[in-house]
C-alpha positions as CSV (number, residue, x, y, z in Angstrom):
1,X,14.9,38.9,75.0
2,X,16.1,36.5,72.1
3,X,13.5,36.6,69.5
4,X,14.8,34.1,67.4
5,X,14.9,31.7,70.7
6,X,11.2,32.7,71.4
7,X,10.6,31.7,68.0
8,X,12.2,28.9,68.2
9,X,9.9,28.1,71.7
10,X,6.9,28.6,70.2
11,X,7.6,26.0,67.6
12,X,8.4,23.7,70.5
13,X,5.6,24.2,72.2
14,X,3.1,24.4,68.6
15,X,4.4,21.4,67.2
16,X,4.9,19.5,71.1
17,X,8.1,18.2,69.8
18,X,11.8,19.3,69.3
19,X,12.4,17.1,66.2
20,X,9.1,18.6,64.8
21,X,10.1,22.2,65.5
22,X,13.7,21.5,64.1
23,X,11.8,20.4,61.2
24,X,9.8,23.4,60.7
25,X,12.7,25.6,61.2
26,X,15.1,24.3,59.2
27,X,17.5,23.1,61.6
28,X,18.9,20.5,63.2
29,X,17.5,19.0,67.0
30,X,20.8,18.9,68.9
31,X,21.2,22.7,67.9
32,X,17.5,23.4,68.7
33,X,17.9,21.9,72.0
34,X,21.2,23.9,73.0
35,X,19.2,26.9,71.7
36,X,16.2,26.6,74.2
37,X,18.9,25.2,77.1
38,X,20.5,28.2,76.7
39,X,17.3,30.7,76.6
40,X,16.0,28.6,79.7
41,X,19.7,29.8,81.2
42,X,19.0,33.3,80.1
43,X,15.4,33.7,82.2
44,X,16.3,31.2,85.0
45,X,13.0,29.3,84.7
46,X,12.5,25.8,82.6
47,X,9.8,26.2,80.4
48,X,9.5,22.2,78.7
49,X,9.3,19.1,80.7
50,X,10.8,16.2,79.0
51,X,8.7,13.3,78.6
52,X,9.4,9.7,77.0
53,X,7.3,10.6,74.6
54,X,7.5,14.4,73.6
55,X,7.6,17.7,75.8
56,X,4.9,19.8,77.3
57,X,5.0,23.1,78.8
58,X,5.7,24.0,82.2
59,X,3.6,26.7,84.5
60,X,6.7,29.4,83.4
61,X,6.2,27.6,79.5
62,X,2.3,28.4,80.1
63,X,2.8,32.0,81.6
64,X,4.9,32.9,78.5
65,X,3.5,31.9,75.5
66,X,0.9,34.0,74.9
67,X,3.5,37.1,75.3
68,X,6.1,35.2,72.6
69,X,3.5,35.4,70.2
70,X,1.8,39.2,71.0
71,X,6.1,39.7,70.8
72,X,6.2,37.9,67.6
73,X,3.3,39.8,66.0
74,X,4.5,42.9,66.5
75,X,8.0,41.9,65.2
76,X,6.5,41.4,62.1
77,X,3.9,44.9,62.3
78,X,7.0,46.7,63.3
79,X,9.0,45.4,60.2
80,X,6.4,46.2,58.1
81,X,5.8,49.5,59.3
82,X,9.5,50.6,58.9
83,X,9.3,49.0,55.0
84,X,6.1,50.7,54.2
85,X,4.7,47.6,53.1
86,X,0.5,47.1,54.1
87,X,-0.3,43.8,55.8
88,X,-0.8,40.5,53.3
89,X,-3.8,41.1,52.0
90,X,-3.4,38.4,49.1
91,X,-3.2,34.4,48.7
92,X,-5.3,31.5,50.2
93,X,-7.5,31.9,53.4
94,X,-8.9,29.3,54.8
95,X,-12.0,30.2,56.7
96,X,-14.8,28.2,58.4
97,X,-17.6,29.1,59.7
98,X,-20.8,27.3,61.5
99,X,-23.9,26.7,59.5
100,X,-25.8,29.0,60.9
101,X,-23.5,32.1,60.1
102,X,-23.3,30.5,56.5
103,X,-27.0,30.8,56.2
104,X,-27.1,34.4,57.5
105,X,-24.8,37.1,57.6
106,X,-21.8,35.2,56.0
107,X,-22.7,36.2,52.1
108,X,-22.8,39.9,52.7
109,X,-19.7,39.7,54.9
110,X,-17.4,37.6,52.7
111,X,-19.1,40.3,49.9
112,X,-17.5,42.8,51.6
113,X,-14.6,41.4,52.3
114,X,-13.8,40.1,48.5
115,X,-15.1,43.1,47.4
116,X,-12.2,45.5,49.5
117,X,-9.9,42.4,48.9
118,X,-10.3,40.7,45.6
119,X,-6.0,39.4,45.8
120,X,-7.6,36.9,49.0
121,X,-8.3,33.6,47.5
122,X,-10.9,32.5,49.6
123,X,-11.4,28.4,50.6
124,X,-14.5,28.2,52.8
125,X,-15.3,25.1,55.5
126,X,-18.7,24.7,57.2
127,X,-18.8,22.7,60.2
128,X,-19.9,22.8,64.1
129,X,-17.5,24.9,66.3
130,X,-15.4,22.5,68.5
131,X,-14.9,20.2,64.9
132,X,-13.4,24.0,63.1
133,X,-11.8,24.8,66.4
134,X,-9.8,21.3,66.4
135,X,-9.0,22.4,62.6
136,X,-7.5,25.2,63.3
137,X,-5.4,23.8,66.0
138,X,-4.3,21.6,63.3
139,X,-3.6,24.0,60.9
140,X,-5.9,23.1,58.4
141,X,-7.8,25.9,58.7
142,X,-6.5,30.1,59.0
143,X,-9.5,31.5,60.8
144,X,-13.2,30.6,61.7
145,X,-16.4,32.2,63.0
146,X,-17.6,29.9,65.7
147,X,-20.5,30.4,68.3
148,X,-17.5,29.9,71.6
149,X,-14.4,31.2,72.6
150,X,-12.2,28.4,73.1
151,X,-9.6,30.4,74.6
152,X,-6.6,28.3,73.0
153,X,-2.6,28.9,72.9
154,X,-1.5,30.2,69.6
155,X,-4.9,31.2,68.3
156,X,-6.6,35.0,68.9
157,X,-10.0,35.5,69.4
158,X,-12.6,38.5,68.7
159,X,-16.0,38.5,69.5
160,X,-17.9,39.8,66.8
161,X,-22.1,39.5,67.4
162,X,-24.5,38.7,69.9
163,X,-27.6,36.7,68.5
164,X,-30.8,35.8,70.4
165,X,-31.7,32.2,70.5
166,X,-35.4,30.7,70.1
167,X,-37.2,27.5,70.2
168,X,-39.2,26.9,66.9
169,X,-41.7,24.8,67.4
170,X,-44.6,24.3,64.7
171,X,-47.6,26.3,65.4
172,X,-50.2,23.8,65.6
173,X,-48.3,21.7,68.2
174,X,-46.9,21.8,71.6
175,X,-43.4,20.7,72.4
176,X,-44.6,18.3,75.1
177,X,-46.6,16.5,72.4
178,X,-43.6,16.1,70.2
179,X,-41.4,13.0,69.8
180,X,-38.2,14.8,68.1
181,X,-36.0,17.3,68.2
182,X,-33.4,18.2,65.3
183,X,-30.3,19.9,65.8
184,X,-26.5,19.7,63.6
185,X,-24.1,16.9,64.8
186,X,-22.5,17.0,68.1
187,X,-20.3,20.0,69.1
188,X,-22.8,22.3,67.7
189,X,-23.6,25.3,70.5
190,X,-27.5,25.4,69.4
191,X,-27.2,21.7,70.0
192,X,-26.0,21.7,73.3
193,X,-28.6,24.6,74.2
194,X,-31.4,22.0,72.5
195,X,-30.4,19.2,74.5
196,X,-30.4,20.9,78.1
197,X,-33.5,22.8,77.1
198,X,-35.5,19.1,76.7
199,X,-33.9,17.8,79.8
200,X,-35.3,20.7,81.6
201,X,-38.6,20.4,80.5
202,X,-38.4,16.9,80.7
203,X,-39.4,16.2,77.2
204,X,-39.3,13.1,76.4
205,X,-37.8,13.5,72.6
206,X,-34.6,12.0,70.8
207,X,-32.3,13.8,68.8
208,X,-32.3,13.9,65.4
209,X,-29.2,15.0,63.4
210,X,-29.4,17.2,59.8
211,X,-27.2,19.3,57.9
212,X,-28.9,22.0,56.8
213,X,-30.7,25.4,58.2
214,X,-33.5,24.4,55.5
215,X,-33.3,20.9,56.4
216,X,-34.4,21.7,60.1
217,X,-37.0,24.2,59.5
218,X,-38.8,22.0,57.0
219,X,-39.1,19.0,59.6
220,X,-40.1,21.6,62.3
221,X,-42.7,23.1,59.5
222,X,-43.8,19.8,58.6
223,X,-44.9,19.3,62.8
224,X,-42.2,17.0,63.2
225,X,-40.0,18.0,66.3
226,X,-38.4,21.7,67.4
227,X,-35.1,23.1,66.9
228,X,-33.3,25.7,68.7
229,X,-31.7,28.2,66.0
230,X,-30.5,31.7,65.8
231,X,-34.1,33.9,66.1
232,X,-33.3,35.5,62.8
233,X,-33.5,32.6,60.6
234,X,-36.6,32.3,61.0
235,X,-37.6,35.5,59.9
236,X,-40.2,34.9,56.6
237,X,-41.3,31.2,58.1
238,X,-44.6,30.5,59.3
239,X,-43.5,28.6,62.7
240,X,-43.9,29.9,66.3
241,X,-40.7,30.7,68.0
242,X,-39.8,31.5,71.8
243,X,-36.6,33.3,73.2
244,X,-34.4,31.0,74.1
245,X,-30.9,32.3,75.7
246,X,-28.5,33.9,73.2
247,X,-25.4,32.8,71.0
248,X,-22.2,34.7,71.1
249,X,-19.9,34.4,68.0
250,X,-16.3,35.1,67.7
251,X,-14.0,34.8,65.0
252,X,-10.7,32.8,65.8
253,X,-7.7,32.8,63.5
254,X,-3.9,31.9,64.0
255,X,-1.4,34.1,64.6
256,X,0.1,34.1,60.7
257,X,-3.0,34.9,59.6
258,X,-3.7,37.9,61.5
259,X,-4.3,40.3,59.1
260,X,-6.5,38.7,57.2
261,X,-8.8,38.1,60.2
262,X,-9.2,41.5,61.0
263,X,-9.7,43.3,57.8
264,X,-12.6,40.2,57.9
265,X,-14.3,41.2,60.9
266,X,-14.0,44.9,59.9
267,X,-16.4,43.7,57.0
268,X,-18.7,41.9,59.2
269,X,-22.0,42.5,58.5
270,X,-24.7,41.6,61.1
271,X,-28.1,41.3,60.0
272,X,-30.7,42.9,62.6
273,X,-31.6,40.8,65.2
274,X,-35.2,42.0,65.7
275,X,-36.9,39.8,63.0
């Protein structure tokens, strides 16, 4: 199979536009186009549907992408092995991660990571996870540690940790006497487990949005509303706290980025989840 024209696909079907792939490749789109015609020749199946407005992939387009980039990583391990060369271990990372992994295992991780990898030059994001997921689709970010797997083209995905939930409530007060409920801005997993927790119980609170870990537990503290939040964080913190479900993390990256991304999650450093 043509690895330049799979290449050359996978910029298609990245950017969703010839002109914007001919761009990127340095090219021009008439000679893009005749590429791609001539690679759909090759496998008998069209893979782009031409719209007035753009391209998208077809079912065969769908069913192959994922392999032209596992084919295209590879490529580029294979070339390195046969030069001797170690993977890119140096240069700008872009990394987000959700608030709660920034207040909790993230320092001793990125620790670590600096420490076995001081050439990285490290740019960190925090955000909620479908906000750093639509980042990295964009590619304004490399990699992130979010609390879903969004399953996307063109981005991997490892799950890395496995952290219990609770409800913090303050320990003088019942939730059902409560009028509020804080949480981080919509798109935020812990959010989403909040609000279906309330509708269950029929609580009849409203949702209040703040930015920080600290920020939450001191309105919780100060017998102001609950929270959902990972069950460690509130190790050292004199609320009451029930389980709640769990959060699963995983760390996302795109495909140029790789290396980077795992020599991260091999420096991962969960914090016990027993406090």
């Amino acid at each position: 199979m043509d690895l330049r024209a799979l290449h050359a696909f996978r910029m298609i079907a990245e950017t969703g536009s010839i002109t914007a792939a001919a761009a990127r490749l340095g090219t021009v789109q008439s000679a893009l186009s005749a590429r791609i015609g001539q690679f759909e020749a090759s496998i008998g199946e069209t893979l782009f549907e031409r719209l007035p407005r753009g391209i998208r992939l077809t079912a065969a387009g769908i069913r192959l992408l994922p392999y032209a980039e596992r084919m295209e990583r590879l490529t580029a391990e294979a070339m390195r092995a046969v030069r001797g060369r170690q993977p890119d271990l140096s240069g700008p990372f872009r990394l987000g991660a959700i608030e709660v992994v920034a207040a909790s295992v993230l320092p001793a991780t990125l620790s670590s990571f600096l420490g076995s990898h001081p050439e990285v030059d490290l740019h960190l994001r925090t955000g909620v996870s479908r906000e750093l997921a639509a980042s990295l689709d964009a590619g304004e970010l490399d990699a992130a540690i979010i609390a879903e797997d969004v399953g996307r083209h063109g981005l991997a995905s490892l799950s890395l940790d496995h952290m219990p939930l609770a409800l913090f409530q303050p320990a003088d007060r019942a939730p059902e006497t409560l009028e509020q409920a804080f949480a981080f801005g919509k798109g935020c997993v812990c959010r989403d487990r909040l609000e279906a927790l309330v509708h269950r119980r029929r609580w009849n609170m409203r949702i209040v949005e703040l930015g920080s870990v600290d920020a939450i537990f001191g309105c919780v503290a100060a017998g102001l509303g609950v929270a959902v939040l990972p069950r460690m964080l509130g190790a050292g913190r004199v609320l009451e706290s029930k389980p709640t479900g769990h959060l699963d993390l995983f760390l996302i990256n795109r495909p140029e980025a790789d290396a980077k991304a795992r020599a991260l999650a091999a420096s991962y450093t969960p914090i016990e989840h027993s406090a």
